[in-house]
DRENDO-674823 format. One record per atom (N, C-alpha, C, O): atom name; x, y, z; residue number from 1. Coordinates in pm, whole numbers, always signed. Last residue first. Layout:
BEGIN
CA,X,Y,Z,NUM
...
This chain:
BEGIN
N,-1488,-664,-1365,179
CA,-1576,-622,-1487,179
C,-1570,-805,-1515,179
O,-1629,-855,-1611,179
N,-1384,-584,-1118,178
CA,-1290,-646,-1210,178
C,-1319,-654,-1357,178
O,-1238,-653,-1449,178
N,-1590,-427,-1003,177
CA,-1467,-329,-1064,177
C,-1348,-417,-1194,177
O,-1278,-377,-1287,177
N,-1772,-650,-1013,176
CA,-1760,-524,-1054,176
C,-1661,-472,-1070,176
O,-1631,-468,-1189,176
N,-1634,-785,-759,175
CA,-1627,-842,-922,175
C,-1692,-732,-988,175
O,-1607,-718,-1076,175
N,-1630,-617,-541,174
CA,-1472,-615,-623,174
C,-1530,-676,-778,174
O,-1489,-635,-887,174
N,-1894,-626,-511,173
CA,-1783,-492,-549,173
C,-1713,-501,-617,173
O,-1696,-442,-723,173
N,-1945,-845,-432,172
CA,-1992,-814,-530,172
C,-1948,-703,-602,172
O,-1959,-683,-723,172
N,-1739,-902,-207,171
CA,-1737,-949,-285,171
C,-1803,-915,-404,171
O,-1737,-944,-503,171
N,-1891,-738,-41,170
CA,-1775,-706,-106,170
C,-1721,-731,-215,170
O,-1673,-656,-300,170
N,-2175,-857,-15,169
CA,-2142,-713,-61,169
C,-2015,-693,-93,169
O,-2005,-619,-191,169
N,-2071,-1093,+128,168
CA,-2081,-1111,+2,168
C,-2095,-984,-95,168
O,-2052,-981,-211,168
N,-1910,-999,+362,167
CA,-1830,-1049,+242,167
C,-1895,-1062,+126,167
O,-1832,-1051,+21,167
N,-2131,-715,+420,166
CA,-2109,-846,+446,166
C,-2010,-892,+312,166
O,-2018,-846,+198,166
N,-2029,-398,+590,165
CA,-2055,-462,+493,165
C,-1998,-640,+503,165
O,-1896,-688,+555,165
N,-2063,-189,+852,164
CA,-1984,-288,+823,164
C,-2054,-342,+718,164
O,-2174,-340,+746,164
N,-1985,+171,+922,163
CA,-2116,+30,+855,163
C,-2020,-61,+812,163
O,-1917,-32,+751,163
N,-1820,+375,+890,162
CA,-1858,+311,+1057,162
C,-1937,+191,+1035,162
O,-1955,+112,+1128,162
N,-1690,+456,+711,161
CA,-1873,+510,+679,161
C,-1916,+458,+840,161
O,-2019,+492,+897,161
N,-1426,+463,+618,160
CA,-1450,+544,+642,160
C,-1629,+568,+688,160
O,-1681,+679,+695,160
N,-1377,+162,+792,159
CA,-1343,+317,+872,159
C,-1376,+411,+806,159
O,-1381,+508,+881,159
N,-1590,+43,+648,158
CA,-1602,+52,+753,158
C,-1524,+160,+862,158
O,-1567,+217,+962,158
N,-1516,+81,+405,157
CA,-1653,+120,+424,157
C,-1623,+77,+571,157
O,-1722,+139,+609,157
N,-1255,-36,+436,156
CA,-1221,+63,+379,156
C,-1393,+138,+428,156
O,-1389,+247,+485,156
N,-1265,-337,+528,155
CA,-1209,-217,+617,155
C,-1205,-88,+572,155
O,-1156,-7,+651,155
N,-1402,-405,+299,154
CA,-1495,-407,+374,154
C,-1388,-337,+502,154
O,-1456,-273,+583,154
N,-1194,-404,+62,153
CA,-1309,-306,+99,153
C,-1417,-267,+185,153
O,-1493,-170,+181,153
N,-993,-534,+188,152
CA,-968,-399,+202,152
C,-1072,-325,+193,152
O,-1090,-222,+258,152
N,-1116,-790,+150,151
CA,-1081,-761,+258,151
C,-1087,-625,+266,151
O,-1172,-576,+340,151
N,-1170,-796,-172,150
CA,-1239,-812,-52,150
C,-1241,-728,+70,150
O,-1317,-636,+100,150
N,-864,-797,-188,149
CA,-949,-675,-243,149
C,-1079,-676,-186,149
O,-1119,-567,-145,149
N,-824,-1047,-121,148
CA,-748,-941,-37,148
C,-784,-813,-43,148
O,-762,-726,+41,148
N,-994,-1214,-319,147
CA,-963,-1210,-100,147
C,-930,-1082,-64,147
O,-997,-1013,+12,147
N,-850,-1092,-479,146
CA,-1001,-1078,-511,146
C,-1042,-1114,-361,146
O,-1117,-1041,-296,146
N,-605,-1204,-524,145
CA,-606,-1084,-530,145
C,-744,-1060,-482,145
O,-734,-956,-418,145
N,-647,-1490,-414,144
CA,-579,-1413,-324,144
C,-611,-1303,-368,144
O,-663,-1239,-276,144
N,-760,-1554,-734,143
CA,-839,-1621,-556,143
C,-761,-1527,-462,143
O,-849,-1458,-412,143
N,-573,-1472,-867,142
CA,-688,-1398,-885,142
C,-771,-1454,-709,142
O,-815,-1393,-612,142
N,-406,-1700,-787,141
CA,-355,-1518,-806,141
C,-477,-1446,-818,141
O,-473,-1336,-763,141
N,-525,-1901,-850,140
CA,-467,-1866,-695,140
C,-466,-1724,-717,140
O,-536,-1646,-653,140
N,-563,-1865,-1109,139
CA,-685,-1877,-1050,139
C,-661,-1834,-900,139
O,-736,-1761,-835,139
N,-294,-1908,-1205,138
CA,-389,-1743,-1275,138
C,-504,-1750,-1138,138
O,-526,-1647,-1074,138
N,-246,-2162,-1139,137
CA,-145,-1982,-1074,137
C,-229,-1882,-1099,137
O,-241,-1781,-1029,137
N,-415,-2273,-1326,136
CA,-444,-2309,-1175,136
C,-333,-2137,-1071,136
O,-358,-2056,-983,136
N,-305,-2216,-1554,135
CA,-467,-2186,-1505,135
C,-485,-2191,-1342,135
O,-556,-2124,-1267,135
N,-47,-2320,-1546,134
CA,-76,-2153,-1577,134
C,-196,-2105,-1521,134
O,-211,-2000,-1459,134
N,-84,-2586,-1510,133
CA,-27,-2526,-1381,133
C,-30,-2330,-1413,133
O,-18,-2240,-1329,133
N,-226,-2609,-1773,132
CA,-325,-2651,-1657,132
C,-254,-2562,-1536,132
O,-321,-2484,-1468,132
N,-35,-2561,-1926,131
CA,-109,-2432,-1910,131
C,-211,-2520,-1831,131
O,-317,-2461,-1843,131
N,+174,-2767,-1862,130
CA,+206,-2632,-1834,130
C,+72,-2496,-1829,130
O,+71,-2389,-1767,130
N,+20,-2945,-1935,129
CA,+125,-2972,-1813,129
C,+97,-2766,-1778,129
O,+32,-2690,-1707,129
N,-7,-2902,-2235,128
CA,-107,-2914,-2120,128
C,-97,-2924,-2007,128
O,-203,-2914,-1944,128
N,+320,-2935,-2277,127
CA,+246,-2776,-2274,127
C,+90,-2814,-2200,127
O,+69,-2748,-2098,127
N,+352,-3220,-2207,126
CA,+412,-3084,-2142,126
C,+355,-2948,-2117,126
O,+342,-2877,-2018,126
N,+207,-3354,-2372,125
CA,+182,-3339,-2210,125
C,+247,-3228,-2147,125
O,+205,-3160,-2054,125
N,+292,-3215,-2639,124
CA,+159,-3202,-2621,124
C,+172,-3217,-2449,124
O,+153,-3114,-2383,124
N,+548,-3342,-2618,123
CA,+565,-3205,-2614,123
C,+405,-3131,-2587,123
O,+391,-3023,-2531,123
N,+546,-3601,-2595,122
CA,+576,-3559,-2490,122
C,+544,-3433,-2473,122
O,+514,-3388,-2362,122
N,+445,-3592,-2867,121
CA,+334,-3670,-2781,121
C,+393,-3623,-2633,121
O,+309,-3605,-2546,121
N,+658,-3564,-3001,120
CA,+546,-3508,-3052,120
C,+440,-3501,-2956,120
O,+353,-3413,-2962,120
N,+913,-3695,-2930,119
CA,+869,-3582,-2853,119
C,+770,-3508,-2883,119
O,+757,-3399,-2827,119
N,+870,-3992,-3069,118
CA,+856,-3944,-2924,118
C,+827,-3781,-2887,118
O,+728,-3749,-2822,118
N,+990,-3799,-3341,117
CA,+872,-3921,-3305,117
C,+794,-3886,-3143,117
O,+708,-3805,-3109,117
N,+1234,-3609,-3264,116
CA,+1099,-3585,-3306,116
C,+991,-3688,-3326,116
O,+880,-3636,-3325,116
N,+1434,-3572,-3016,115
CA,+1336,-3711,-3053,115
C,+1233,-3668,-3100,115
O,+1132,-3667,-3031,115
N,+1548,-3344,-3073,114
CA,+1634,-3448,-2987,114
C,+1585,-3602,-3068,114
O,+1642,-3689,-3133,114
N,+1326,-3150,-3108,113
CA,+1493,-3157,-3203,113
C,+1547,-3268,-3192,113
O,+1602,-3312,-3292,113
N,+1190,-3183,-2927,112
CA,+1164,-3222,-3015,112
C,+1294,-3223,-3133,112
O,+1325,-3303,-3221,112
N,+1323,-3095,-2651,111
CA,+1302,-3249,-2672,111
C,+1244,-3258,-2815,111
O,+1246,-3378,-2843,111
N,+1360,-2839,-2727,110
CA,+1466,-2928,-2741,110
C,+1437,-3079,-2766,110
O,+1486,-3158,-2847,110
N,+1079,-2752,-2760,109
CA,+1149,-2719,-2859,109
C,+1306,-2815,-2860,109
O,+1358,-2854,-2965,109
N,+1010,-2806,-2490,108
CA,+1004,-2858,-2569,108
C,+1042,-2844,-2725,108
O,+1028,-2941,-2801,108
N,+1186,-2573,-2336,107
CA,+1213,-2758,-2329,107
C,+1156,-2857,-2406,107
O,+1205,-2970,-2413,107
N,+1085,-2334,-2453,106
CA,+1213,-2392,-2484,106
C,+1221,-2557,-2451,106
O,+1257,-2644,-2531,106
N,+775,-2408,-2355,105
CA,+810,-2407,-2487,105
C,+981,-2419,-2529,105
O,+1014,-2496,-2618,105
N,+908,-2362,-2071,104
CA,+832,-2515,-2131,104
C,+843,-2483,-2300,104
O,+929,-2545,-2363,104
N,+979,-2113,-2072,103
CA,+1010,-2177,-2025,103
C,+982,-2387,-2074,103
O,+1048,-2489,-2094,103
N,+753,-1949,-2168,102
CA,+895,-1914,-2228,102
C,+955,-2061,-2180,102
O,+981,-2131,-2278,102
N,+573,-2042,-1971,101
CA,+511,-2038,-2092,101
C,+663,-2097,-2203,101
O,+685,-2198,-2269,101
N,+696,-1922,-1769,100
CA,+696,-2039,-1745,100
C,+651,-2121,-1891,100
O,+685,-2236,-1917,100
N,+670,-1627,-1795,99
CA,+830,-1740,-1809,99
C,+823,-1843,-1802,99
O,+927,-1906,-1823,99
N,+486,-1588,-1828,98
CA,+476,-1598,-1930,98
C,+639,-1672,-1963,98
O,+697,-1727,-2057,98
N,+361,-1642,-1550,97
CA,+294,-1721,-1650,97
C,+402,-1726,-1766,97
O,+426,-1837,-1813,97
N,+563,-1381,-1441,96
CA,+519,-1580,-1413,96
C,+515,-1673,-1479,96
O,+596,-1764,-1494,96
N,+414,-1217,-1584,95
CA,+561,-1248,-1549,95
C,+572,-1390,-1530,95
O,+589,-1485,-1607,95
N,+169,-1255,-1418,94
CA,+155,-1247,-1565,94
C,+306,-1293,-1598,94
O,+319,-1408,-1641,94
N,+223,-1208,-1153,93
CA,+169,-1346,-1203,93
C,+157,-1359,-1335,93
O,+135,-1472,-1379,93
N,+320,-940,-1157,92
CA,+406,-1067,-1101,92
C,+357,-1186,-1142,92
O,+437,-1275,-1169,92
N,+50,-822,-1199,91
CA,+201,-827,-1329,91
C,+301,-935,-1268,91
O,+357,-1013,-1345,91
N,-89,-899,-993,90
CA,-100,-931,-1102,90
C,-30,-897,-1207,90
O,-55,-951,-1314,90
N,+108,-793,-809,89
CA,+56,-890,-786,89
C,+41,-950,-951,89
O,+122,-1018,-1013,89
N,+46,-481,-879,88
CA,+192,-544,-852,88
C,+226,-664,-890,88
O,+319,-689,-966,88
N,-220,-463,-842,87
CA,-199,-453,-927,87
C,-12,-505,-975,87
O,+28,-552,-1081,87
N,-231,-472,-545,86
CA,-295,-593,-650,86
C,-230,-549,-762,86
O,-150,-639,-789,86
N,-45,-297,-464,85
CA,-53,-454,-450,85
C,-82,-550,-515,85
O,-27,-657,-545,85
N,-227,-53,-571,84
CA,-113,-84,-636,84
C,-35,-261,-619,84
O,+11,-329,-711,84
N,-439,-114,-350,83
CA,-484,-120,-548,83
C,-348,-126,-590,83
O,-334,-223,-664,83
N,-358,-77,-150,82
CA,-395,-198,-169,82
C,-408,-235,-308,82
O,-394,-343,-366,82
N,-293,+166,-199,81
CA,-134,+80,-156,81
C,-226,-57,-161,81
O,-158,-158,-179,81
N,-537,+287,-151,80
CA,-421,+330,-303,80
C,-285,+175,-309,80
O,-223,+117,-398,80
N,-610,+230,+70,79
CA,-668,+164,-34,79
C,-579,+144,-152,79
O,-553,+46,-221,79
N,-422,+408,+227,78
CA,-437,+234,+196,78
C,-491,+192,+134,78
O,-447,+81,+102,78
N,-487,+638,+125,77
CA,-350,+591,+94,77
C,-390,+413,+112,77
O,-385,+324,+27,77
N,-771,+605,+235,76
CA,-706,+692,+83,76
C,-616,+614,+107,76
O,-652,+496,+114,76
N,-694,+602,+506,75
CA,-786,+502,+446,75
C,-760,+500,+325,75
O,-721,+392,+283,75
N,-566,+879,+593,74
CA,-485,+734,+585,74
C,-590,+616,+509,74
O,-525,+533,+446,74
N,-799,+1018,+510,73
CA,-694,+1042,+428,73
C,-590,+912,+428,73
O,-542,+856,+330,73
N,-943,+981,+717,72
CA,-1011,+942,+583,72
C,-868,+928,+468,72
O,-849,+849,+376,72
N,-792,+1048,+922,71
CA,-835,+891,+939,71
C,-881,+876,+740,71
O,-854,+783,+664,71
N,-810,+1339,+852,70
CA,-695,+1288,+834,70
C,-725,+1083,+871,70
O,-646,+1006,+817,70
N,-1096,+1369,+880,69
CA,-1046,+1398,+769,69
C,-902,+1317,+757,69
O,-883,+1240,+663,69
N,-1108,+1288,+1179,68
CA,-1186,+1231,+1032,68
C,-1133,+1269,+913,68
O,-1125,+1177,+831,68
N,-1015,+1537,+1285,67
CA,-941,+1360,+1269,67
C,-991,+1265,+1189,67
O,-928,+1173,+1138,67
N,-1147,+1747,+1179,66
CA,-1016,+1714,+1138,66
C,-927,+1559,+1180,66
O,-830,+1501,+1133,66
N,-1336,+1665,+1319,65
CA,-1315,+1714,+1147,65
C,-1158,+1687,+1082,65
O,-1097,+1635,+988,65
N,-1288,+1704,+1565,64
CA,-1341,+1576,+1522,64
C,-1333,+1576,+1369,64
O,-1323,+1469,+1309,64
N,-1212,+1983,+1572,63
CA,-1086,+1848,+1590,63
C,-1144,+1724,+1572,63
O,-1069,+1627,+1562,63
N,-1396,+2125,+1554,62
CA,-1281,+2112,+1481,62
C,-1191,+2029,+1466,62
O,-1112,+2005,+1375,62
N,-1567,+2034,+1762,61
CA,-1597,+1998,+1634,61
C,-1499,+1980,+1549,61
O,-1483,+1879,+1480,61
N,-1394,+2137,+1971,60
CA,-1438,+1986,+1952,60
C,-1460,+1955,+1850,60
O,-1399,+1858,+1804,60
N,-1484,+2393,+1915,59
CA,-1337,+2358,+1928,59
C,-1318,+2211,+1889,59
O,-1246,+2170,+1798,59
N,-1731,+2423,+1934,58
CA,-1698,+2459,+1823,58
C,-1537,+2381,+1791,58
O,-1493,+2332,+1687,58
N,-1755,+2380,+2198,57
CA,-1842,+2284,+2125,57
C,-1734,+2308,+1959,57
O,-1681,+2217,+1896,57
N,-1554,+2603,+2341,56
CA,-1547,+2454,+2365,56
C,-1619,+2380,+2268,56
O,-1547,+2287,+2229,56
N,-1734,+2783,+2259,55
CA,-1641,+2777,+2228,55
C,-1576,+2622,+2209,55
O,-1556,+2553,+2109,55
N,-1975,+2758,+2350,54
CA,-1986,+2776,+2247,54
C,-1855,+2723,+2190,54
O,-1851,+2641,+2099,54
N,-1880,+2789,+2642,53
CA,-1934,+2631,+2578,53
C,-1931,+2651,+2480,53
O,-1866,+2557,+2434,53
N,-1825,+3030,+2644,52
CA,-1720,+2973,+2667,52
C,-1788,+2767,+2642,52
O,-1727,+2661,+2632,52
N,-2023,+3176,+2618,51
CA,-1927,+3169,+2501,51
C,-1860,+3091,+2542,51
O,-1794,+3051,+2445,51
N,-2199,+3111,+2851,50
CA,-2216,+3082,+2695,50
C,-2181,+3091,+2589,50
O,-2236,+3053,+2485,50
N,-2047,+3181,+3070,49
CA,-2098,+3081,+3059,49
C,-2109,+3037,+2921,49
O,-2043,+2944,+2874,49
N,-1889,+3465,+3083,48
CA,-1872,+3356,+3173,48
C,-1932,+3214,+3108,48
O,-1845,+3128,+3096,48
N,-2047,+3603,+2880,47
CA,-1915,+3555,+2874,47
C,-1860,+3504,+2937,47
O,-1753,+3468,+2890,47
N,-2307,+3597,+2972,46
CA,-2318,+3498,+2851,46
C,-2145,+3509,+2833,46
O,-2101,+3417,+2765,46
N,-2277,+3689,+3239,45
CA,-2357,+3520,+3220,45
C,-2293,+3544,+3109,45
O,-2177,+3508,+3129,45
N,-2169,+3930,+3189,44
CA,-2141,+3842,+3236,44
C,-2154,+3704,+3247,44
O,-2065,+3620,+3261,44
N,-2427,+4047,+3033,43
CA,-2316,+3995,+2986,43
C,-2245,+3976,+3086,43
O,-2245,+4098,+3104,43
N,-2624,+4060,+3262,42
CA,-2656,+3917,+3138,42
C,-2531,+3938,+3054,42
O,-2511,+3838,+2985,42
N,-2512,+4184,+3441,41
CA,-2507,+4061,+3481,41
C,-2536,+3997,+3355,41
O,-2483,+3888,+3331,41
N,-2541,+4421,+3298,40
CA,-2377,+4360,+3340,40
C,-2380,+4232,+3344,40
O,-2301,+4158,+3286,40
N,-2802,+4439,+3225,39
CA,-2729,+4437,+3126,39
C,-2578,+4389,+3179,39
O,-2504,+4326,+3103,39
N,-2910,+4537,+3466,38
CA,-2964,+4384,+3426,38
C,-2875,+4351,+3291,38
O,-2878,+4235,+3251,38
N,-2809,+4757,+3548,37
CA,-2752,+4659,+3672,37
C,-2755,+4500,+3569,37
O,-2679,+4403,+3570,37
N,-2851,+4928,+3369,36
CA,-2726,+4889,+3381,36
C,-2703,+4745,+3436,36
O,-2626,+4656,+3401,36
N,-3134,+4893,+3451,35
CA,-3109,+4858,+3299,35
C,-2940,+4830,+3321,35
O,-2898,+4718,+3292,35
N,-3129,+5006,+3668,34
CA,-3156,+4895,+3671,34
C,-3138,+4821,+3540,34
O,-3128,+4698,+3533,34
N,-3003,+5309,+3600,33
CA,-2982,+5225,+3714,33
C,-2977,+5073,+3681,33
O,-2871,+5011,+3667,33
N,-3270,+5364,+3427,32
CA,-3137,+5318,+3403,32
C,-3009,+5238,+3464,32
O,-2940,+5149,+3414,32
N,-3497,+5373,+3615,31
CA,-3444,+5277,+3523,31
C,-3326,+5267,+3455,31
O,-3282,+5156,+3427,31
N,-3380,+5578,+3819,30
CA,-3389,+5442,+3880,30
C,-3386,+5316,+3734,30
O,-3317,+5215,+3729,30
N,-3347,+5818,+3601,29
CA,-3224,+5769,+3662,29
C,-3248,+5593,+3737,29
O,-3166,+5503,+3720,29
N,-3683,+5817,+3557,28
CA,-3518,+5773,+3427,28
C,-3407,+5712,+3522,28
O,-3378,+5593,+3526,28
N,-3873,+5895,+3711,27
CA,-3834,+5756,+3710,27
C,-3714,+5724,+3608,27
O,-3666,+5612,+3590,27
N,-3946,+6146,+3542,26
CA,-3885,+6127,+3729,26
C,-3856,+6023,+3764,26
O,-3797,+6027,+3872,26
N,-4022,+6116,+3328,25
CA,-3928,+6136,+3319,25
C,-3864,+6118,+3457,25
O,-3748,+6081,+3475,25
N,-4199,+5819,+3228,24
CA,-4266,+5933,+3325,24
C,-4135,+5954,+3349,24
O,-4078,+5853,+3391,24
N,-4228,+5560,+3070,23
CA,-4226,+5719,+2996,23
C,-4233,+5843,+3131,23
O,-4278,+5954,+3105,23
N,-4304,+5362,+3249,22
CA,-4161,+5361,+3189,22
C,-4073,+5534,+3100,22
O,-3963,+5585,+3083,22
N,-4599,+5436,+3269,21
CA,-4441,+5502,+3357,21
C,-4358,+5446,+3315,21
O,-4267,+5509,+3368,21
N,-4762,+5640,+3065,20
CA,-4758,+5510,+3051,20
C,-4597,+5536,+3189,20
O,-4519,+5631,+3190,20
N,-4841,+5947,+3228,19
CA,-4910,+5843,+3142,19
C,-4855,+5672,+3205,19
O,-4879,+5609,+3308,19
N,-4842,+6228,+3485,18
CA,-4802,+6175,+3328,18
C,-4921,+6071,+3311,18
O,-5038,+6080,+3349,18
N,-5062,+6085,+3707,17
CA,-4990,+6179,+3729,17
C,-4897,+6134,+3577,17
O,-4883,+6013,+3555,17
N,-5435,+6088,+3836,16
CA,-5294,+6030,+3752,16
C,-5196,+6175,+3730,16
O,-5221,+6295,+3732,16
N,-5621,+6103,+4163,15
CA,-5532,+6190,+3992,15
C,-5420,+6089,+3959,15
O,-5342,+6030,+4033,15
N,-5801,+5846,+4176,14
CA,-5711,+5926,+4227,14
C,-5645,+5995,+4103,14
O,-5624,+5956,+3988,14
N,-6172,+5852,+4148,13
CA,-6028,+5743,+4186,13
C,-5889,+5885,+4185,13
O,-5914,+6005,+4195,13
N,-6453,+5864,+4409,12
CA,-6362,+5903,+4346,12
C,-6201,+5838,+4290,12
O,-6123,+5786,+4370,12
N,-6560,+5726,+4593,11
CA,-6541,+5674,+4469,11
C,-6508,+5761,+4354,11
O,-6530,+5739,+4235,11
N,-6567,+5923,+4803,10
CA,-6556,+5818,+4838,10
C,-6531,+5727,+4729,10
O,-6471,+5628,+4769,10
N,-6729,+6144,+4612,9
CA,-6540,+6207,+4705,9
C,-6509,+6041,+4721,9
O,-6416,+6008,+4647,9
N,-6955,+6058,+4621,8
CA,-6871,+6089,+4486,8
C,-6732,+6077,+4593,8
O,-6662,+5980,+4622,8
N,-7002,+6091,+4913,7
CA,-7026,+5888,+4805,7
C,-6936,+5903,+4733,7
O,-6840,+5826,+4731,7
N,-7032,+6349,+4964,6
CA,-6923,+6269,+5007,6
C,-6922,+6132,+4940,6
O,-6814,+6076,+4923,6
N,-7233,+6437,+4804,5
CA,-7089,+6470,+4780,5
C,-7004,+6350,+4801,5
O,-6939,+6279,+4724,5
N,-7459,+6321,+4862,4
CA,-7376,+6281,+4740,4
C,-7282,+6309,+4726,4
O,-7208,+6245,+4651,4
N,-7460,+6489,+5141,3
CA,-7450,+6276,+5126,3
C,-7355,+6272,+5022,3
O,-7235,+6244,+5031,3
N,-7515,+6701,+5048,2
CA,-7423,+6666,+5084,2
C,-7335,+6507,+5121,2
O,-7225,+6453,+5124,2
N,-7770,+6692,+4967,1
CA,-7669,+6684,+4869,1
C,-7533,+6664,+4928,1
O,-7443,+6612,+4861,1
């Protein structure tokens, strides 16, 4: 029996001492220790390193927001200053029309006082005179306003959206809005 002793003694395993060891109270001060040590350095890293990109990213953002916003805002006003143009435009050509209208109807109102035979037949070329050169001003004025309204909308989708639109998309815009 003594054999068996010694086999047992030989595969025997060794006393445990407490349990789980993060829980074994004689080991506190070394983990804490090390808990301090691993807690300085990871705040250090993250206020050395990862607030300070955070920061920076956030900062950037702000100012890309805000130059977009204010780029969007000058786009606003120009459009506004393009729509008042046109709209300027087309009371200037109405004005136009209607002095020129005012205008020929007095001259023929004289030449007919003057020479009512003759000026029956002058006074007809005149006023067809006059509203062919009315049609043809109305048509320039609308051909330039409707160019230029064009124009503005395809710089207008383009600074504010970065997409460039083709003249004929613009073009289909503006005659829409003109109805």
């Amino acid at each position: 029996m003594a054999d068996s002793s010694q086999m047992n003694a030989g595969t025997a395993q060794p006393a445990h001492r407490g349990g789980f060891p993060p829980f074994d109270h004689t080991t506190f001060p070394s983990q804490i220790f090390w808990l301090a040590i691993t807690f300085t350095i990871l705040l250090v890293f993250m206020w050395r390193v990862v607030v300070p990109a955070i920061g920076g990213t956030l900062a950037e953002r702000r100012k890309r927001i805000a130059s977009e916003l204010a780029q969007a805002e000058a786009d606003r006003r120009e459009a506004d200053n393009a729509w008042s143009t046109y709209q300027t435009t087309l009371i200037e050509a109405r004005e136009r029309a209607r002095a020129l209208v005012e205008e020929n109807r007095t001259r023929v109102t004289a030449d007919v006082d003057r020479q009512e035979k003759a000026a029956d037949s002058a006074a007809d070329d005149a006023v067809a005179k006059a509203e062919a050169r009315l049609a043809q001003l109305r048509a320039e004025a609308r051909g330039h306003i409707t160019r230029a309204a064009e124009e503005a909308a395809i710089s207008i989708v383009a600074r504010l959206t970065g997409d460039s639109i083709s003249p004929e998309d613009a073009a289909a815009a503006v005659r829409a809005v003109q109805g």
